[in-house]
N, C-alpha and C positions, 0 to 999 in steps of 0.2 A: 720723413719728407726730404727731396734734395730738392732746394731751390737753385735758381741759376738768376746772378743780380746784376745786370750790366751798368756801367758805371759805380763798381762796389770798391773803387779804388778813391774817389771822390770826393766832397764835405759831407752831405746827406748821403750817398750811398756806403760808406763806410762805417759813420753812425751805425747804421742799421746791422751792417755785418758785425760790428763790433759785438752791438749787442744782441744779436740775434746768437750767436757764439757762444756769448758770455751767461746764455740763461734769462736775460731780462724783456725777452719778448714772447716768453709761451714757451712750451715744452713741443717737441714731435721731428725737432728738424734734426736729422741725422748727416746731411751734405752739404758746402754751402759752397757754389763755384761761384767766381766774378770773373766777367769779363771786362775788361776794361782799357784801353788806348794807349792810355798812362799822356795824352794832352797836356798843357802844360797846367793843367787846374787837377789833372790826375796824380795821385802820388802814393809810393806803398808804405811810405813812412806813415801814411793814415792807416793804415792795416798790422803795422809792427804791434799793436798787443796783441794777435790772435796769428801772425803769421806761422807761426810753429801749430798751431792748430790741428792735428790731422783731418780733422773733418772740414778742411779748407782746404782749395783747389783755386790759385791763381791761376790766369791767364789772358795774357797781355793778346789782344786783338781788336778788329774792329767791327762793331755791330755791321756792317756793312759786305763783311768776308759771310756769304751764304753759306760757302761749302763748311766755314767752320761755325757758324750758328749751328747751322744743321746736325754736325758733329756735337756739339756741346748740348745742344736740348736734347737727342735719343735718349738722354739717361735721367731726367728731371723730370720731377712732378710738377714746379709752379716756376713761374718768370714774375721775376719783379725787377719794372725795367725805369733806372736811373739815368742811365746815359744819353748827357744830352749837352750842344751847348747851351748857355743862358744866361750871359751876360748882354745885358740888352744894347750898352753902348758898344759892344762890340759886332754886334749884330747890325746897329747901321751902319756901320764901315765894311762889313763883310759879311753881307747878309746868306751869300752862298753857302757857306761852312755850318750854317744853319737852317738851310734847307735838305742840305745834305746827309746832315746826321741827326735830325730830329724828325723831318717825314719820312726820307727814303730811308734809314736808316732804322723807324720802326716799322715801316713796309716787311722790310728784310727781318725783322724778327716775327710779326706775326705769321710769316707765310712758311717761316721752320718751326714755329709753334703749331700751323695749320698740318703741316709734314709729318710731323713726327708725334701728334698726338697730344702736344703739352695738357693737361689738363684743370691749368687754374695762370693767369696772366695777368699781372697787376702795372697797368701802365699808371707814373708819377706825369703828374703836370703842374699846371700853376694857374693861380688866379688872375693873372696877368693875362689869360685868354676871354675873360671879360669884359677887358676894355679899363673905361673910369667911371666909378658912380659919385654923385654928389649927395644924395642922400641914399639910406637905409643900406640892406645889404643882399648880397646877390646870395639866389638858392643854386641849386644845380641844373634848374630848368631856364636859367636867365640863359639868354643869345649871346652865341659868341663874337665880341667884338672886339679883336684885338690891333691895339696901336703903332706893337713895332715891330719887326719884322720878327724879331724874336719870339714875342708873344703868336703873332698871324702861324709860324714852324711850329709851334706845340699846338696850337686850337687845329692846323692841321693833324699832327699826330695824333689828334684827343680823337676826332672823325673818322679818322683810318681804324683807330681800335672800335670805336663803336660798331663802323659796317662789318667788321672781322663778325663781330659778337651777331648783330642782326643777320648777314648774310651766313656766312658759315656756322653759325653756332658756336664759336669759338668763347669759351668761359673767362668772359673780361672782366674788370671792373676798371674806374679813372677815380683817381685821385687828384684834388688841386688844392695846394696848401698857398698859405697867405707866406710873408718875406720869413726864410727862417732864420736863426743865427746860434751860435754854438761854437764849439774849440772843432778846428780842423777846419776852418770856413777860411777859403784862397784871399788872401788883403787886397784881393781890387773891388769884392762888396763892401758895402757904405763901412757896417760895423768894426771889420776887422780892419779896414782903412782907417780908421780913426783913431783905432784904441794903438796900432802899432804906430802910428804917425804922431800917437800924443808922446808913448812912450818914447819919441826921439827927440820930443820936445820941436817937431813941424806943425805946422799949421793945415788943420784940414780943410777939402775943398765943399762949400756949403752951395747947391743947384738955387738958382733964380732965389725966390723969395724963402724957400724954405717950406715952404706951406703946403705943398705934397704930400699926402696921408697914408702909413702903410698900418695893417694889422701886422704886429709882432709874434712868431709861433719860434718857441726851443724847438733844437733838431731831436732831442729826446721826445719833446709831444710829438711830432711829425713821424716818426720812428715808430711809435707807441700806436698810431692811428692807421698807419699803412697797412702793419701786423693785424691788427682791427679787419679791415678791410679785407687783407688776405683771408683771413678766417672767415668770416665772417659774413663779408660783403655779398648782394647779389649779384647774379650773374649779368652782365650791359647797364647797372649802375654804377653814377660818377658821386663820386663822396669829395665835399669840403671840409678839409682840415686847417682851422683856425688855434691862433694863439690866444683872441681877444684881446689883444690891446693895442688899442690905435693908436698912435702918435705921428704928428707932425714931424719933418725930416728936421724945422728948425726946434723942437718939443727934446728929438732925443739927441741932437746935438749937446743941448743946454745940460742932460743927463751925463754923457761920455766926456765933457769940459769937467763937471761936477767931480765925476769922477777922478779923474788927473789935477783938481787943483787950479784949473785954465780959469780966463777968461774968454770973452769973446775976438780980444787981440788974436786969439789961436785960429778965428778962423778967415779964410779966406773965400768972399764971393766968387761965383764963376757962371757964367752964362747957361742957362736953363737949356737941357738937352734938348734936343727936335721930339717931337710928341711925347713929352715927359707927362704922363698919367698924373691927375690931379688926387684922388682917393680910390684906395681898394677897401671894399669890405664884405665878406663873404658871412655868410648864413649856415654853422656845420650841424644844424637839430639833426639832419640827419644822419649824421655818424653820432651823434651824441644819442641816439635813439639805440643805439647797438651798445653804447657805454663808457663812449670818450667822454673824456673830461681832461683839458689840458692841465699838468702835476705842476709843470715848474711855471714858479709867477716870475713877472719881467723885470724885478729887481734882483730877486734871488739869482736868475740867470745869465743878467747883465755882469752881476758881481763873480760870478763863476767862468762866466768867457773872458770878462779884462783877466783873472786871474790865470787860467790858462795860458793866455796868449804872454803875461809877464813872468813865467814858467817855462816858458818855452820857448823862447828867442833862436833857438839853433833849427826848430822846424819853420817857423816863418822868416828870419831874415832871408836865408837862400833863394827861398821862393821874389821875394822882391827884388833879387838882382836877376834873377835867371827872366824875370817880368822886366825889366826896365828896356 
């Protein structure tokens, strides 16, 4: 099988290339291109363990170039499509950049997948096309209700794939995982914000009261379930992939202080974003009916990403000056 993985230069789509390379996601894939922008959240120092690869085919472009979508999917069996922005505070300051290259820009791939024959399409999203729930947890038939401009850009792209699938036939599936976090994750999410901000011995910035509720998923489960899905999945069904474990924003603070040693002098309040989502909590029986089951628990993986990231100060400091 040659897959073609747009945004495979990125946190979660690199994982995946990584391992999908390495053996640790199934056996059959013989090709693996990525296309990817190379953004300032792109980077191929996330691909330097399999860069010498032969069965790897970089190339730096944009979901948005048709003539070379088109070119790159003639030769691929399946699209597994990453590329996106989703940083949600950056998304109310510039919410253009994300309508650009999260709907028209998965327009532009399904219609060179419609072209040229793809015959298996795995569009990534997130549970953030939800909205917020206060109790219980959302299945895949909950209504899409989302609060930022960012989230409203992928609940569009979730729709564009589905009419591909209902209208053309086009063999889709939607994935939407809950917050991920892992080594290779760009330090302006919460996680890798912290853990590099403690190691410099700064103070982190903690939103409104704290009390905002995410599910926690490793980009290894995420990775694991997508594959899942690839395989697996039917064709115009959406799969949630969950980590199980909620915690409060002020919950895993208290955790990643814990961790460094801090108290709470480390952190710094700061004014609750504009439609800052109170709780997400998704419902995955249904990929868990195919045979996920997320592997790394939230201690174990917490312990492995601070450790990464204090391992590797030469691929995250630059990234923070090249951001400032």
């Amino acid at each position: 099988m040659h897959v073609l993985v747009t945004g495979g230069a990125g946190f979660i789509g690199s994982n995946y290339v990584r391992r999908l390379l390495g053996g640790k996601l199934g056996a059959g894939v013989s090709r693996v291109t990525v296309l990817d922008k190379l953004t300032y959240a792109g980077n191929l120092a996330n691909l330097s363990l399999v860069y010498d690869d032969a069965r790897l085919r970089f190339v730096q472009g944009d979901i948005n170039d048709v003539t070379l979508v088109r070119e790159l999917m003639a030769s691929v069996d399946a699209v597994v499509h990453f590329a996106a922005e989703s940083h949600v505070d950056r998304s109310i300051g510039n919410s253009a950049e994300f309508v650009k290259t999260n709907i028209v820009g998965t327009h532009s791939l399904l219609q060179a997948a419609l072209h040229t024959g793809v015959s298996r399409f795995v569009h990534v999203s997130t549970d953030e096309v939800y909205g917020s729930i206060a109790e219980g947890s959302w299945t895949e038939e909950w209504p899409l209700l989302p609060n930022s401009p960012y989230a409203a850009s992928k609940a569009g792209s979730d729709l564009l794939v589905r009419s591909y699938g209902q209208t053309h036939g086009l063999n889709v599936s939607i994935t939407r995982c809950s917050n991920n976090y892992g080594p290779y994750q760009f330090p302006e999410k919460v996680i890798p914000l912290f853990v590099t901000s403690l190691m410099e011995g700064g103070k982190v910035p903690l939103y409104g009261d704290g009390l905002n509720v995410r599910d926690w998923l490793h980009v290894d489960d995420h990775c694991r379930g997508i594959q899942l899905v690839l395989e697996q999945g039917a064709p115009g069904e959406v799969y949630n992939i969950g980590g199980g474990r909620e915690l409060s924003n002020r919950e895993l603070t208290g955790v990643l202080l814990k961790a460094f040693g801090a108290d709470w002098d480390s952190v710094r309040p700061v004014a609750d974003r504009k439609g800052h989502d109170r709780r997400y909590s998704i419902d995955d029986g249904k990929l868990r009916a195919l045979g996920y089951e997320p592997q790394v628990g939230f201690e174990e993986g917490i312990e492995r990403t601070i450790a990464w990231y204090q391992e590797n100060p030469s691929w995250w400091q630059p990234l923070l000056q090249r951001n400032d």
